[in-house]
BAVO-133375 format. One record per residue (C-alpha): residue in one letter; x, y, z. Coordinates in Angstrom, 1 decimal. Each point is the difference from the previous one (the first is absolute). Example, Ala and Ser with C-alpha at 12.3 -4.5 7.8 and 13.67 -1.06 7.14 Angstrom:
  res      c1      c2      c3
    a    12.3    -4.5     7.8
    s     1.4     3.4    -0.7
# end
This chain:
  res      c1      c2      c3
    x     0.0     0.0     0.0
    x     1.6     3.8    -0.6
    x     0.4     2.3     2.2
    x    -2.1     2.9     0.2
    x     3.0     2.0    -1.1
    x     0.3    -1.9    -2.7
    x    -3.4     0.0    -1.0
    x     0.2     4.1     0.2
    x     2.9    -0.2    -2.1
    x    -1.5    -2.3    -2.8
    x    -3.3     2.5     0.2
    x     1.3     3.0    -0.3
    x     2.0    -1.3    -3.1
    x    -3.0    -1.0    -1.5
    x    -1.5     3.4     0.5
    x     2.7     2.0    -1.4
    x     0.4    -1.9    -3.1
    x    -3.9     0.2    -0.5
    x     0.2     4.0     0.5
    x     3.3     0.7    -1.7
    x    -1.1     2.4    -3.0
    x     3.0     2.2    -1.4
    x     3.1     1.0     1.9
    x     0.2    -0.9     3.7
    x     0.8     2.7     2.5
    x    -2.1     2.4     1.3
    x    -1.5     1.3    -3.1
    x    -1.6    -3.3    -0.4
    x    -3.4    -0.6     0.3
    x    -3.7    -0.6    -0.7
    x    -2.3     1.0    -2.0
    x    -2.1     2.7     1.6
    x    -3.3    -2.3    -0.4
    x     1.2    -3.5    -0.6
    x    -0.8    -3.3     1.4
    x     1.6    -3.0     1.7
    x     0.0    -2.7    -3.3
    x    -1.3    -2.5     2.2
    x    -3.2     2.5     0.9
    x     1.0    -0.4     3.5
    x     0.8     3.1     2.1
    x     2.6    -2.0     2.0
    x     2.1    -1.0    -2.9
    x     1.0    -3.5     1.4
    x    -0.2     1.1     3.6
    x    -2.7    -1.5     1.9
    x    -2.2     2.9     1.3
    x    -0.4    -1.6     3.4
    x     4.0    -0.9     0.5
    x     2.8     1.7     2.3
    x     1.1     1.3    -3.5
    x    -3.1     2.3    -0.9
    x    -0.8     1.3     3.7
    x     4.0     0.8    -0.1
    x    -0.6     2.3    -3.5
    x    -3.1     1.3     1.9
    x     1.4     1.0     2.8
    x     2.9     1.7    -2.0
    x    -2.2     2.1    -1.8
    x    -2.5     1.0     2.9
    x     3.6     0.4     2.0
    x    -1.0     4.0     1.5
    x     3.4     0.7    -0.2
    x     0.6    -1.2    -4.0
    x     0.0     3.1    -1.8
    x     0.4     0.5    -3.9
    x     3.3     0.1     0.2
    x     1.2    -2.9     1.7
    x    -2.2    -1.7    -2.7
    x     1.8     1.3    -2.6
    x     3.3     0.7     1.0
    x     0.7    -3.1     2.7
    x    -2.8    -2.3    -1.6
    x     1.1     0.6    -3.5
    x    -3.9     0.8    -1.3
    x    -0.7     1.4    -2.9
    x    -0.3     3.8     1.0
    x    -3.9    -0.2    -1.1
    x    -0.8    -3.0     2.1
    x     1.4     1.5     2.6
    x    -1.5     2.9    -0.1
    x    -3.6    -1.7    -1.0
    x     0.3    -2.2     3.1
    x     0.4     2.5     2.5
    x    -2.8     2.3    -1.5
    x    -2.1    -2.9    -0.2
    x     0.6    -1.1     4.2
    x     0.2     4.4     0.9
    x    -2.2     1.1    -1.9
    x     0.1     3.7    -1.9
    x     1.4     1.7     3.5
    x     2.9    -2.5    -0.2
    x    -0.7    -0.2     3.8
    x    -1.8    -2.4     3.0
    x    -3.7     1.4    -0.7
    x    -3.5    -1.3    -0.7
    x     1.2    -0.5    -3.5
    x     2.3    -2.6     0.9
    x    -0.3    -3.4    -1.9
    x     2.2    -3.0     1.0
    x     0.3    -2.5    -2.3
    x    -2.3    -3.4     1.6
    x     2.0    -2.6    -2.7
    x     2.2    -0.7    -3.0
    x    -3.0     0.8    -2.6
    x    -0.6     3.8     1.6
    x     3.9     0.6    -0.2
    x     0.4    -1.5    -3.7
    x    -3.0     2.2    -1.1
    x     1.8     3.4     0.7
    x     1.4     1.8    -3.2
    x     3.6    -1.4    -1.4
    x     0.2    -2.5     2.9
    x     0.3    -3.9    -1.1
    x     2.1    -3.2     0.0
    x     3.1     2.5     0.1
    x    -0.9     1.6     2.7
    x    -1.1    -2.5     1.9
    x     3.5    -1.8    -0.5
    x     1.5     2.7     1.3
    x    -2.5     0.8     2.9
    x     0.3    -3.6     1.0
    x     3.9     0.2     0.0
    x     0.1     2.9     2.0
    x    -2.3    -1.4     2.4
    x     1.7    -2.9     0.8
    x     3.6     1.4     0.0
    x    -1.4     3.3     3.3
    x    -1.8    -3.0     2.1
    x    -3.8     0.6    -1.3
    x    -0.1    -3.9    -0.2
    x     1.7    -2.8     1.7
    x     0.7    -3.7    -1.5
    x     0.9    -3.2     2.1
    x     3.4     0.6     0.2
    x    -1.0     2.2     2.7
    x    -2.8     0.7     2.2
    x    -3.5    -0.5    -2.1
    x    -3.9     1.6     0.9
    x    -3.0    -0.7    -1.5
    x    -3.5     0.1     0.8
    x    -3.1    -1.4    -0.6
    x    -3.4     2.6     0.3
    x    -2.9    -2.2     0.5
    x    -2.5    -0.5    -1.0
    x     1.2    -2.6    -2.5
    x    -1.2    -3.2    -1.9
    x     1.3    -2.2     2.8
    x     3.0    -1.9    -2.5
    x     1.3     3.8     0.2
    x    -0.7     0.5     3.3
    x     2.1     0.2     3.2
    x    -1.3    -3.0     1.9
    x     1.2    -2.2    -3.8
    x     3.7     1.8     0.9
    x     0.2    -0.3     3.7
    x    -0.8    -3.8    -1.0
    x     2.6    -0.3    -2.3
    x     2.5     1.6     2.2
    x    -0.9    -2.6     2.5
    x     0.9    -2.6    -2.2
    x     3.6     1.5    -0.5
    x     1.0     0.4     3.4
    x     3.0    -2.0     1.1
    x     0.0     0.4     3.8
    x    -2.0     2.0     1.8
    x    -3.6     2.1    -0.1
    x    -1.2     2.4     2.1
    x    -3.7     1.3     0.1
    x    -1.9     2.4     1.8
    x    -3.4     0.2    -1.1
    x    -3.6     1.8     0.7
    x    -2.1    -2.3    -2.2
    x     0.7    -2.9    -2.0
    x    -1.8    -2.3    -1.9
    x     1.1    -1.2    -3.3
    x     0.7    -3.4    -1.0
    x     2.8     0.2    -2.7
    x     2.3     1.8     2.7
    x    -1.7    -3.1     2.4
    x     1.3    -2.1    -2.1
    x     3.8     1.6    -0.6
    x     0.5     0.3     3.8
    x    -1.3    -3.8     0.6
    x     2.4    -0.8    -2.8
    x     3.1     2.1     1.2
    x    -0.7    -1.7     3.5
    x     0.6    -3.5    -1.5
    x     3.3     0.9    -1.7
    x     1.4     1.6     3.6
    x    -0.4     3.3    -0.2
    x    -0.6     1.9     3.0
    x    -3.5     1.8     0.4
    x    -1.1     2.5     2.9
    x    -3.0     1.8    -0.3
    x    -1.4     2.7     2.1
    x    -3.3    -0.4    -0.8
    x    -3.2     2.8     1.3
    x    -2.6    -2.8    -0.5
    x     1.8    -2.3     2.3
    x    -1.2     2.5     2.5
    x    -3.3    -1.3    -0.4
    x     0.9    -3.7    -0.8
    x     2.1    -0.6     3.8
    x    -3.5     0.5     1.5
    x    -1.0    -3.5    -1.9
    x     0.5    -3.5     1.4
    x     0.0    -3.5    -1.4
    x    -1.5    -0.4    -3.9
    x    -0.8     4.0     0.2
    x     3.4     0.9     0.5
    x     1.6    -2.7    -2.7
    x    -2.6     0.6    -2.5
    x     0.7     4.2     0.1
    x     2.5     1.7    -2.0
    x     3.0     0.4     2.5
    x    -0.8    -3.7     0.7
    x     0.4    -0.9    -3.7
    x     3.4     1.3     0.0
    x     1.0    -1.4     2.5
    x    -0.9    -2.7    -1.1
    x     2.1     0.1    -3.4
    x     3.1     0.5     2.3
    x    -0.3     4.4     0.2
    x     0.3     1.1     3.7
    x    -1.8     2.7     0.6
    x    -0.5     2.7     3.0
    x    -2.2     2.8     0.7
    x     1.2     3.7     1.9
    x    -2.9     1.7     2.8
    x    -0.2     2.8    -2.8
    x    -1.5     0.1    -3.2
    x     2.2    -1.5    -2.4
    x    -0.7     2.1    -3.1
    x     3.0    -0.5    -2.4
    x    -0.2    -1.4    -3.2
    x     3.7    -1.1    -0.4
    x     2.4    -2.9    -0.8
    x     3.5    -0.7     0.0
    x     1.8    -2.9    -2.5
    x     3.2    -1.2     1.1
    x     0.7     2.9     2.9
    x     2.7     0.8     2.1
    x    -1.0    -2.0     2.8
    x     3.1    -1.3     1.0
    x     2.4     1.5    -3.0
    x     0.2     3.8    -0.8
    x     1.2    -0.6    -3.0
    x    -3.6    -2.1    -1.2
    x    -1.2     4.0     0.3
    x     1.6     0.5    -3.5
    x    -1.7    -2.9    -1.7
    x    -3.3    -0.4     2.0
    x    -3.2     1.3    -1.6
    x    -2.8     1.7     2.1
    x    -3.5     0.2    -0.6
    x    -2.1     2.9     1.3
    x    -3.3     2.1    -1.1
    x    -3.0     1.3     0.8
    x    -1.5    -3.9    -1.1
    x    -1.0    -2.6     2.3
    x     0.0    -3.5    -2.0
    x    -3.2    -0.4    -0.5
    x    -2.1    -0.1    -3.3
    x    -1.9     3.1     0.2
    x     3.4     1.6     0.9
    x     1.4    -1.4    -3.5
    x    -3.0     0.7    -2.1
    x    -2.6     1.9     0.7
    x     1.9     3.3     3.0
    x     2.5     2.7    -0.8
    x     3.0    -1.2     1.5
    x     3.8     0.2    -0.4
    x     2.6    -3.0     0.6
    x     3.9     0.8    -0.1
    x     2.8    -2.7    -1.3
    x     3.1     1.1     1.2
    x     3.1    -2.3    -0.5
    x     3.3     0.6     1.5
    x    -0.5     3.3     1.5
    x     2.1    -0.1     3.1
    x    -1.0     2.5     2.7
    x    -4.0    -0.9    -0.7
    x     0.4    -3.6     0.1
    x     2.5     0.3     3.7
    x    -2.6     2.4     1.0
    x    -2.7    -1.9    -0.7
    x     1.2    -3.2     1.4
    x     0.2     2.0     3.5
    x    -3.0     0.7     0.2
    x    -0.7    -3.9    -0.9
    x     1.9    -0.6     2.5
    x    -1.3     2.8     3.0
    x    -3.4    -1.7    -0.7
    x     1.0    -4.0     0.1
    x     1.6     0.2     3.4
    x    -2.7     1.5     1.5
    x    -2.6    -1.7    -1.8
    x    -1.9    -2.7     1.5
    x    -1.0    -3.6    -0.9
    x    -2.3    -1.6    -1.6
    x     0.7    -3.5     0.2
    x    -2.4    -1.8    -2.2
    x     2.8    -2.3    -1.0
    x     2.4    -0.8     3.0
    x     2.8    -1.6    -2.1
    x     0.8     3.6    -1.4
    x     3.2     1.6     1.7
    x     0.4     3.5     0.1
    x     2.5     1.1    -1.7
    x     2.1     3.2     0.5
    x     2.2     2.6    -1.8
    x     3.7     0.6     1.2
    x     1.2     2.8    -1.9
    x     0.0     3.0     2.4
    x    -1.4     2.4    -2.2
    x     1.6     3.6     0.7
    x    -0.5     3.2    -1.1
    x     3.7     0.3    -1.1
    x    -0.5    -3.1    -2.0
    x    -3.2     1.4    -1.4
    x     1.6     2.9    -1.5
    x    -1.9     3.1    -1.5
    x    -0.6     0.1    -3.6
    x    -1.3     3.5    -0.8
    x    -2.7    -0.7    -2.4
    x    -1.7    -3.1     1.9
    x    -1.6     0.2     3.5
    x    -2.4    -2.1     2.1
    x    -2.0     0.5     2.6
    x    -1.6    -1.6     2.5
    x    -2.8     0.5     2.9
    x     1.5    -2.7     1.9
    x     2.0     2.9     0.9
    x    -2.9     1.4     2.5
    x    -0.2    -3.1     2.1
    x     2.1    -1.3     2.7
    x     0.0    -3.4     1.3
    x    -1.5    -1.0     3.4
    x     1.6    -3.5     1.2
    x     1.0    -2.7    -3.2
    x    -3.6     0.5    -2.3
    x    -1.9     3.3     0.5
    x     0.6     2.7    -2.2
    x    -1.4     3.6     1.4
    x    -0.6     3.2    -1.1
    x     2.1     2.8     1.4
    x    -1.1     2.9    -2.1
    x     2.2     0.8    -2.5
    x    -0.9     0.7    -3.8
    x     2.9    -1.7    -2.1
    x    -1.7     0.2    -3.2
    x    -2.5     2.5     0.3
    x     3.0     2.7     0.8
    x     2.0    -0.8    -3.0
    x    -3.3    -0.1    -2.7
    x    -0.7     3.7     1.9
    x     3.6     1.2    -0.6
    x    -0.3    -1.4    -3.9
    x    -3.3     1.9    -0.3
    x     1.6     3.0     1.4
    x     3.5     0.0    -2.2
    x    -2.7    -0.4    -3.0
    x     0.5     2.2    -2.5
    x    -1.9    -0.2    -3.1
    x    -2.5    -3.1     0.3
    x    -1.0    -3.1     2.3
    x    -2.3    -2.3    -1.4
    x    -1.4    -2.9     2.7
    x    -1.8    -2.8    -0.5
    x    -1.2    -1.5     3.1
    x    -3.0    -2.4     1.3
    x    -0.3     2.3     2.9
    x     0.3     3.5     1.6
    x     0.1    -0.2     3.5
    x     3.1     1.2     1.2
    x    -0.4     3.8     1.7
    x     3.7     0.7    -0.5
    x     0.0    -0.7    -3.7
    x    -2.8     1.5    -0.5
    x     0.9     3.0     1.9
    x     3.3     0.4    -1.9
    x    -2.0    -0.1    -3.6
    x    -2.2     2.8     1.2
    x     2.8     1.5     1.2
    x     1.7     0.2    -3.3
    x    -2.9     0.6    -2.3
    x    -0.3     3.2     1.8
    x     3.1     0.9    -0.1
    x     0.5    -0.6    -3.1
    x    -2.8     0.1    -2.3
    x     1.4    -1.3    -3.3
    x     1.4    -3.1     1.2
    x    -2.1    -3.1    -2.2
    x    -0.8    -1.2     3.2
    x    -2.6    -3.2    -0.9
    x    -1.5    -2.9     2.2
    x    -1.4    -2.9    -1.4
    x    -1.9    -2.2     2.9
    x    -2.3    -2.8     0.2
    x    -3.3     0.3     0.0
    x    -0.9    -1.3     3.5
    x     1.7     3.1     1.0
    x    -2.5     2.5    -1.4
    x    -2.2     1.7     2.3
    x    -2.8     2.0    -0.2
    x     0.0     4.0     1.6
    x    -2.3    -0.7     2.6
    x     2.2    -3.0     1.0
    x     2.6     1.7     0.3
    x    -1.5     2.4     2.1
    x    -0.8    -2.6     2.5
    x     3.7    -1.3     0.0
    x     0.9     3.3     0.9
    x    -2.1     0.9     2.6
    x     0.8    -3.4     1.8
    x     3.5     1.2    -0.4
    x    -0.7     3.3     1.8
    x    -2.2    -2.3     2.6
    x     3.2    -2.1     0.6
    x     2.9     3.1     0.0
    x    -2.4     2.1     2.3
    x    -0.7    -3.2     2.5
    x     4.1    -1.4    -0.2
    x     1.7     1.7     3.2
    x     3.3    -1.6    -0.7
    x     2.6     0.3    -2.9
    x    -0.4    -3.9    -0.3
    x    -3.5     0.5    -0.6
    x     0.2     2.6    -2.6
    x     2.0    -2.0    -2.0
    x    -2.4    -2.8    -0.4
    x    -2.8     2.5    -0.7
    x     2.1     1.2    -2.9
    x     1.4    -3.3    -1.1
    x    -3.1    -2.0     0.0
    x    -2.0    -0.7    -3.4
    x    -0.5     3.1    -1.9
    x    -0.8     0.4    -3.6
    x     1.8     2.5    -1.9
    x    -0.5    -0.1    -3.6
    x    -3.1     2.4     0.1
    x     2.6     2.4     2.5
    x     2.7    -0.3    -2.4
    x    -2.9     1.0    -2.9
    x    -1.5     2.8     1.4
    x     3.7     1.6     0.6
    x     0.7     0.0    -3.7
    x     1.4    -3.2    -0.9
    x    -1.0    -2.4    -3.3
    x    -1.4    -2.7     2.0
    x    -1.6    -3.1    -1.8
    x    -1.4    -3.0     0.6
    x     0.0    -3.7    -1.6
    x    -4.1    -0.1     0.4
    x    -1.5    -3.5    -0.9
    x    -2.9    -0.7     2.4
    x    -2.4     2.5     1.9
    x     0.8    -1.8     3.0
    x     3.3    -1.4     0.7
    x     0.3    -3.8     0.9
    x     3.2    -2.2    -0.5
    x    -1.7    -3.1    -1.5
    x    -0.4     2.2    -3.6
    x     2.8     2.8     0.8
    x     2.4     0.3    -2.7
    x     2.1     2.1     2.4
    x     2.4     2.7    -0.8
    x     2.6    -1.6     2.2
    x     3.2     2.0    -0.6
    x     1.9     1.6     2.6
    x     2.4     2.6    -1.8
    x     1.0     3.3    -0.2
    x     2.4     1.8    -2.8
    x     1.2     3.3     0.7
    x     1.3     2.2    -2.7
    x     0.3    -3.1    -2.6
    x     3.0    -1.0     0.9
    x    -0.4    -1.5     3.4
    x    -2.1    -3.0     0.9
    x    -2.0    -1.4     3.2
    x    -1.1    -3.2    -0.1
    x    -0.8    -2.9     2.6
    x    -2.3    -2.0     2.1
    x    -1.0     2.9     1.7
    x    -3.2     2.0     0.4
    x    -0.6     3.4     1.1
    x    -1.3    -0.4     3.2
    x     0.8     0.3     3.6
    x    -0.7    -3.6     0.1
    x     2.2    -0.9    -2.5
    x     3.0     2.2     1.8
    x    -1.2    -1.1     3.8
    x    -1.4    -3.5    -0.2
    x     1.2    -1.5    -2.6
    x     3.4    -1.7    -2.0
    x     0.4     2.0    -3.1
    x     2.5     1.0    -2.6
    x     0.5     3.0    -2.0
    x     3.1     0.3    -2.4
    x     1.6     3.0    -1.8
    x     1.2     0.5    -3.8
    x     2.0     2.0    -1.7
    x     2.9     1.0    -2.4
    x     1.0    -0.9    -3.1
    x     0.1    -3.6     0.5
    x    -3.9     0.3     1.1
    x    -0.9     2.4    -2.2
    x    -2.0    -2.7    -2.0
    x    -1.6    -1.6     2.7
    x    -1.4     3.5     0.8
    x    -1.4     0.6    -3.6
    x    -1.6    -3.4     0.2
    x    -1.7     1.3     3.5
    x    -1.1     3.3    -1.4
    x    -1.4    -1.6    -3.5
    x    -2.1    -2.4     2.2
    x    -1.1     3.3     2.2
    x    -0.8     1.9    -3.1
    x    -2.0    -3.3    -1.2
    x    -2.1    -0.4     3.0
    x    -0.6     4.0     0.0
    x    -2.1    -0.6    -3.1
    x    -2.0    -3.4     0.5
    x    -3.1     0.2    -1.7
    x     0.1     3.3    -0.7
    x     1.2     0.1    -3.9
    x    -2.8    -2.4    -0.4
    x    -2.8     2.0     1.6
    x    -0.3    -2.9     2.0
    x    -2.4     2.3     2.5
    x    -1.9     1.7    -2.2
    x    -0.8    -3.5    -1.2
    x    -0.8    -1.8     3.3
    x    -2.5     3.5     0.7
    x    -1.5    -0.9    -3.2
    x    -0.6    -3.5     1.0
    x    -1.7     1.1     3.5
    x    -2.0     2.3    -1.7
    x    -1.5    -2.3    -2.6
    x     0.2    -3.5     1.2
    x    -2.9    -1.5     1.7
    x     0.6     0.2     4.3
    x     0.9    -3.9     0.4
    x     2.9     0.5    -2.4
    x     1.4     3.4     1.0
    x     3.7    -1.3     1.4
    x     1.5     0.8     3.2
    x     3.3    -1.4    -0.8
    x     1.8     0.9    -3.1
    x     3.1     0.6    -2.2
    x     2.2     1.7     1.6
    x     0.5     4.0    -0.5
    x     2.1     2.7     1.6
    x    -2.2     2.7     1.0
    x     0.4     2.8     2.1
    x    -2.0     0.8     3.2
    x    -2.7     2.1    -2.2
    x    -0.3    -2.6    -2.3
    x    -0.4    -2.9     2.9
    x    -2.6     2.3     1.4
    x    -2.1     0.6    -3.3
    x     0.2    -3.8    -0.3
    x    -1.1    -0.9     3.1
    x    -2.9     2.2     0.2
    x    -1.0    -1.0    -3.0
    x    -0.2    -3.7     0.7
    x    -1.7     1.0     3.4
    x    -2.7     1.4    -2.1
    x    -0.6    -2.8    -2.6
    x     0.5    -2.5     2.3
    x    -1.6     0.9     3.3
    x     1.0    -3.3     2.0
    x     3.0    -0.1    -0.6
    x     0.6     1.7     4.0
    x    -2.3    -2.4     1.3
    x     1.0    -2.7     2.7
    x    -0.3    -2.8    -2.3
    x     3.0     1.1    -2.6
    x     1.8     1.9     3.2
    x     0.3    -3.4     1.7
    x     0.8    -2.2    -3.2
    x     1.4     2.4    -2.5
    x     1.9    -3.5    -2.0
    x    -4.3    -1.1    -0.7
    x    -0.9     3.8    -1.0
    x     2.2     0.7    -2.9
    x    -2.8     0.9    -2.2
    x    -3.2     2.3     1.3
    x    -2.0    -3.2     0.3
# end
């Protein structure tokens, strides 16, 4: 098999013998409206590979001006000069007019710009770090949803069947059988399975058949040991091959982490996010610490006696971990302390919170989130904060629809608020009136910032939900936020999550990918008038068919609000007992 530097090397040969036209140099180039020969827009480079979102990023690069296209690039002066008018706009500066390129097809469509340029983008690319091959650290990710032979849960299995010695899992939910399979199979050939698992929470408190018949008891049963921590396990992450007992396994092993649980609704039907990063050092020591923190003081559940707990040996130390500048991790396990060998308590600090306030606050020109929830004060807080402060930041929020709430609702929440603040006579006591549940996307609306929702049902229940389950922020398009983590003060005080950082070169097409998926979501439904249609549908369709669960859409608060009422008033049961009690029964007006 080649390398992927030899593969590079054979493509990009390809690509410059299929654009050569004339003299090379940088006079050469293409014709202002010509065509890759094949009709594609990637010219041989598969739109979805490390190789287009590296040209992408290139372009959409803030800092890669006309020159460095033309003078360090070695573009034809016109390309260059059509590229960063078309991404600009007239003003040549960061303004509404902006227009990133979203793939290969958008970038080959711009005047004088073809199989030339692209050779040259693509060369350029991979020779400043906008894309890294398997001689080195590698990233990719998988959005969900996905037809499941794409999905994540098909490559989590397949990474299972590659390990060689060791896996490491901590897990909210789980439930798919391919990866089932892989882990009963990797068991049998000797390799070493833990599993920190949140449903073994609720397995330990079975007994006999019950217990060997649930899901921890199942893997158990195919040789995996698995434990469960007094907080809510809520990452979504695995490490292949780790540095458990070898630091230098941290440069081969391959972690696993998202906003997806493995589970099929998480593969095919939510909005999710799934890393695959290989051989990135300081992530996979970090992340094997926290593996670690949690499997020592986890406790057992012992549906198969013959298992022995196994433990790391490599003292994992902060000196060993280094500090890469353009990577970071961070973990709320870093609010709790540890009463006696297995209890993990809170003792009020905000690890993760802080630094996603200090990224909105360094912001400068944009930060895009895409997040299940908003309940965290201090996040929220900080994007008000910002907005006001400065008004022409693209400040945009794209939430689930659960998390919609009506004014008079939100009224209520804040009165009870006031109730609790004017009743708390300590500072303890304050603080849980301001950190309990509390939701802020209408807040966050009123004070001026883009707020939509993924709307699908008029009432929200998680048997049908096809979720908008991301949980990442990226601030000024160069710098991503992505992880297990939600925005609440659950998440932060109660809970084991994860939230990495990217940026830099060397990330600079992960990002892209990130912000083309934001941009994506941003407009579900709404190019195809999806609303106007589902109004029309309401209006004409006799009661018993009007549907109370539908294609998705991403609508703002005004446009939930219209919605709503207007299903109140052609269906006027819908707020009965009856489909309050068993929304899954009620999904039509019948």
């Amino acid at each position: 098999m080649r390398t992927d530097t030899q593969r590079l090397v054979a493509l990009l040969t390809v690509l410059a013998l299929a654009g050569c036209s004339g003299s090379g140099g940088d006079e050469a180039g293409d014709s202002e409206h010509g065509v890759f020969a094949s009709g594609k827009a990637d010219g041989g480079i598969d739109p979805s590979s490390a190789e287009a979102r590296a040209v992408l990023a290139l372009v959409n690069d803030p800092a890669v001006d006309v020159d460095l296209l033309d003078d360090d690039a070695r573009l034809n002066a016109r390309a260059a000069a059509a590229i960063i008018e078309h991404r600009d706009g007239a003003d040549g500066e960061p303004s509404d007019d902006d227009d990133r390129f979203d793939d290969l097809a958008e970038l080959d469509a711009v005047p004088f710009v073809g199989q030339t340029a692209l050779t040259a983008l693509l060369s350029y690319a991979i020779e400043h770090g906008y894309l890294e091959t398997s001689d080195g650290p590698t990233t990719d990710v998988i959005f969900s949803p996905q037809p499941f032979a794409d999905s994540h849960n098909a490559r989590v299995a397949q990474l299972i069947a590659g390990a060689q010695h060791t896996i490491d899992i901590a897990m909210y939910s789980y439930s798919d059988a391919g990866i089932q399979s892989a882990l009963a199979a990797a068991a049998l050939r000797g390799v070493q399975v833990r599993f920190v698992f949140e449903t073994a929470n609720d397995d330990r408190k079975l007994m006999g058949a019950a217990l060997q018949s649930s899901r921890s008891g199942r893997l158990e049963a195919i040789g995996v040991d698995v434990r469960w921590v007094n907080k809510i396990m809520h990452h979504k992450m695995m490490l292949i091959d780790g540095p458990r007992d070898d630091a230098d396994a941290a440069d081969t092993a391959t972690l696993v982490t998202g906003s997806g649980n493995w589970s099929s609704g998480a593969a095919t039907r939510y909005d999710e996010n799934t890393l695959f990063l290989a051989g990135h050092r300081e992530l996979n020591l970090r992340m094997q610490r926290e593996f670690d923190l949690m499997w020592e003081h986890s406790r057992e559940l012992a549906a198969n006696p013959a298992l022995v707990n196994v433990h790391s040996t490599l003292a994992i130390t902060d000196e060993l971990v280094g500090d890469e500048p353009d990577t970071d991790v961070f973990f709320t396990s870093a609010n709790f302390g540890i009463q006696g060998v297995d209890t993990f308590v809170n003792e009020g600090r905000n690890e993760v919170s802080d630094q996603l306030v200090a990224a909105i606050e360094d912001a400068s020109a944009s930060i895009h989130i895409a997040s299940g929830h908003l309940r965290s004060r201090p996040v929220a807080e900080a994007l008000m904060r910002r907005a006001a402060e400065a008004p022409e930041l693209d400040i945009r929020v794209y939430l689930d629809g659960q998390e919609f709430i009506a004014a008079a609702t939100h009224d209520i929440q804040v009165e009870e608020l006031e109730e609790c603040l004017a009743e708390a006579t300590t500072a303890s006591q304050t603080r849980t009136c301001n950190d309990r549940g509390f939701l802020f996307g209408y807040l966050v609306g009123e004070a001026g910032i883009d707020v939509r929702y993924k709307y699908y049902a008029y009432r929200w229940n998680a048997s049908y939900a096809n979720q908008m389950h991301h949980k990442y922020m990226i601030v000024d398009g160069d710098e991503l936020w992505t992880g297990s983590y939600n925005l609440s003060d659950n998440a932060e005080h109660a809970t084991f999550e994860n939230m990495l950082r990217f940026s830099g070169p060397a990330f600079a097409g992960l990002v892209a990918s990130y912000e083309s998926n934001f941009e994506s979501m941003w407009e579900t439904g709404r190019a195809e008038d999806l609303l106007g249609q589902l109004r029309d549908d309401i209006a004409s369709l006799p009661t018993a068919q009007i549907p109370l669960v539908f294609t998705p859409m991403a609508l703002t608060w005004d446009e939930v609000s219209s919605l709503k009422s207007l299903l109140v008033a052609e269906c006027t049961i819908v707020n009965s007992a009856a489909f309050r009690e068993n929304a899954p029964a009620h999904q039509f007006c019948n």
